[in-house]
Every structure is written in C-alpha cells, then in structure tokens.
N, C-alpha and C positions, 0 to 999 in steps of 0.2 A: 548667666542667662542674659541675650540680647533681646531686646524689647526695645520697636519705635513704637511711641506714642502716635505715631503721625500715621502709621496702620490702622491703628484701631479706632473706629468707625461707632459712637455710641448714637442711637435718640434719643429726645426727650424723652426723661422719664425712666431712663434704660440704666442698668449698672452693670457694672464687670468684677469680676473676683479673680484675683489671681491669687498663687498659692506660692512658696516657696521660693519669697521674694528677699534677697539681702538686704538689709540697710546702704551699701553700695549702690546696691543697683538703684533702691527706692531713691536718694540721693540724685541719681544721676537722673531718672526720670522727672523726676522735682524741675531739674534743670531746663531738663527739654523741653515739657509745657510751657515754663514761665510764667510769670503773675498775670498774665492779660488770657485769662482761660475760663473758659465758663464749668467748666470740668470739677468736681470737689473728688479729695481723696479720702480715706482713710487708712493707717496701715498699723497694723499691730502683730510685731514676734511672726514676720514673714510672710503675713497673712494683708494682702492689699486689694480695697476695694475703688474702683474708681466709677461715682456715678455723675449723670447730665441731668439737671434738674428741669421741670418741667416749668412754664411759666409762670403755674397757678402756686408753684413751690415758692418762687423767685417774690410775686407779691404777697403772699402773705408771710415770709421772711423779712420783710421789710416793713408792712404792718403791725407786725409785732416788735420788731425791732422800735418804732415811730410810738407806740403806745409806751415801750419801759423808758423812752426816752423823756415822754411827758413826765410820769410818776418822777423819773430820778430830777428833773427841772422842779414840777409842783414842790419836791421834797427840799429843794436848794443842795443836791447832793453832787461834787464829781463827780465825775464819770467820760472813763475813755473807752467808743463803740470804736472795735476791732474789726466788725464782719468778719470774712471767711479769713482772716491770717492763719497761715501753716503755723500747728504748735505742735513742736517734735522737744521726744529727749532720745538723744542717740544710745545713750547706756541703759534706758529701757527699753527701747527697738518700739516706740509709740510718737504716733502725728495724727494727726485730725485737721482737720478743719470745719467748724461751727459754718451753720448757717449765719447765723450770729451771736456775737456775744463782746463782755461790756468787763471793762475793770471800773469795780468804785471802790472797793473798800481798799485795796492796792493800788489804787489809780494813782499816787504820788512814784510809786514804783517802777511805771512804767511811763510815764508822760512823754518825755524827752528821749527815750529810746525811736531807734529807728528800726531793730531788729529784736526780738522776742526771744530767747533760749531758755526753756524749764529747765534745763539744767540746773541754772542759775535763777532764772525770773520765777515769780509767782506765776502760778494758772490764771486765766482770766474767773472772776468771782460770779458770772454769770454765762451760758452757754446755749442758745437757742438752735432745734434741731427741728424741722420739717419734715414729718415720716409720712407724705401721700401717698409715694408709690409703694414707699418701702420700710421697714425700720432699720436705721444702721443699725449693723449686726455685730461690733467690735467695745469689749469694755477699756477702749482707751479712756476717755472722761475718767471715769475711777483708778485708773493706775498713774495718769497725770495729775490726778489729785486738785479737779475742778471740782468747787463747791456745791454748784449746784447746775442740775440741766434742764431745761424746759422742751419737753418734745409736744409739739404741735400733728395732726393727723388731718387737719381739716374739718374736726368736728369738734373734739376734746385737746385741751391741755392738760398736760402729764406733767408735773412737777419733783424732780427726784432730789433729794439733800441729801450730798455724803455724810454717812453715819460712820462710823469705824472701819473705814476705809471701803462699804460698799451702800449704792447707794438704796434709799426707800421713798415709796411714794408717799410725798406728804401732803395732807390738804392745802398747805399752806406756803409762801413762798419764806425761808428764814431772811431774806434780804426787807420785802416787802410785807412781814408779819399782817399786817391791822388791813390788808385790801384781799378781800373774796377773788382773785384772781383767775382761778381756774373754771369761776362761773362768767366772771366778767367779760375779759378777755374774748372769748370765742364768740361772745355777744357782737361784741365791737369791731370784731374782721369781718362779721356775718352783716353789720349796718355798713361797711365801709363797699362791702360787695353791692349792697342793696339801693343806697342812697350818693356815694359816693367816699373816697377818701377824706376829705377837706370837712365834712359836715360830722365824719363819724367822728372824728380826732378832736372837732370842738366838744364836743357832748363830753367825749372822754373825760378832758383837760377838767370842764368844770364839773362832773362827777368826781373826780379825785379831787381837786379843791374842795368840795362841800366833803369826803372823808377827812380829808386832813383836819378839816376844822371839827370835827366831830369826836376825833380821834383826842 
C-alpha cells in the first residue's frame, strides 16, 4: 500500500484511521513525517490512527505534564519526561505515542539512551492521554505493558493501573498513592485557565508540600 503523508490534509482536532497498514509501510511512514510534526500516531496489528491536536489539547498536555513534574521534585524522586516519543515493539505490531509521559521508577534504565526499543527497554512508568476531541481507540498501553495511563477529557481525570495485564480505573494513582489526584488535578488546569499558569503552579507546589508533610 502506497501512502504520502504529504497528501493527507488533517485540522485541528481531526483524526484519520486507516486500516490494513503493515508494519513496513507504518515504518516507512514514521520516516516520512519525521520528529518535527505536530501530527501524534497510534498504530496497532494494522490498525493506524493519525490525529492533529487542537491547542486547547496541546496546553493542558503540558499542564499536566508541569503539575507531575512538581509532585515527582516536592517528592526528591527521578524522573525522565519523554513527551510524545514513538514507543513501538515490532514483534507485537504496537506504537503509540503519549501525549506525555515520565520514567521514574525505571528512570536509571533509560537515562543515557538516545533511542527507546520495548523490545528490549522498559515502558515508560507513567503515560498522559488528552481525550477532548476524541478517546484513543487502540489498547496498545496494555499490550506494551505501560503501568499506568492518565486520560484527561477536559473536565475529569481517568486514572487506569494495569492489573493482570488489563487495565482498571482506579481512584487512586499506584505511583502517587497518598495525593487525591483525580479531584485535584482538574482543579488546577481549571485555576491555571482562570488566573494564569505561574500562579496556578505555585498554589500546586505548596499544596503538595503541606501533603507531603502530612503524610
């Protein structure tokens, strides 16, 4: 199957699906985009979506991203943020790309690498998903064997922790146990819209300080 990237024409917002896509060809198309693309894919057992995120996607992708960043600092924990890197295994015909997500618990694992292969590497240990327009529709996360996913909607966070290889929604985050999260969180993208970035992020910082000391 021949397919230019350079045809297809998305808007914000918009995704495409395509059906009965090799790992070849997906490979090749990887190629053609290149990393300088605003474009996120997803592709599973032939099955590939490619969608263009809308702005309102793009900042609170980064909001959330800026908020676990605090916690894992408040906490003194490593942590390496990946954003959108391609994670493929070619012998499970599975890639994704996260809005974002973070290695800590495997973070010495992956430090020094320049290139990422599940084959061989661990998953990233946390995975942040932005579903405004849409819900990604693919259970890669679960067959890449990512521990845990965070899907955000623009009003609620969804918290899922793989169980026995499928995942469930859990109140609570297993990385972040002892922080209300998925009450907090959506508070704090909703102050950072309202009052700005800079002021939401401090409140954050020492909100989780006064948990930690609590805790």
């Amino acid at each position: 199957m021949q397919l230019n990237f350079n045809q297809i024409l998305l808007q914000p917002g918009q995704a495409l699906l395509l059906k009965d896509i090799n790992w070849f060809t997906f490979e090749s198309l990887l190629e053609e985009l290149g990393d300088e693309r605003a474009a996120r894919i997803s592709y599973s057992g032939g099955m590939l979506e490619i969608m263009t995120p809308l702005a309102i996607h793009e900042s609170d992708k980064e909001l959330i991203g800026d908020l676990v960043k605090i916690i894992l600092e408040e906490m003194d924990l490593e942590f390496w943020a990946l954003g959108s890197t391609t994670f493929k295994n070619a012998w499970m015909a599975q890639a994704v790309e996260p809005d974002q997500c973070f290695y800590i618990t495997h973070e010495t694992a992956i430090r020094k690498k320049e290139r990422i292969d599940l084959a061989v590497d661990p998953p990233p240990d946390l995975a942040i998903e932005i579903d405004i327009t849409a819900r990604s529709r693919f259970d890669n996360y679960e067959k890449l064997g990512v521990p845990e996913v965070w899907r955000y909607d623009g009003k609620n966070l969804e918290i899922n922790v793989l169980q026995e290889g499928c995942y469930i929604v859990a109140e609570s985050s297993r990385l972040f146990p002892h922080l209300p999260l998925r009450e907090i969180i959506p508070d704090y993208i909703a102050q950072s819209h309202e009052t700005g970035r800079n002021a939401a992020m401090r409140k954050f910082r020492a909100w989780v300080r006064t948990q930690i000391r609590q805790s």
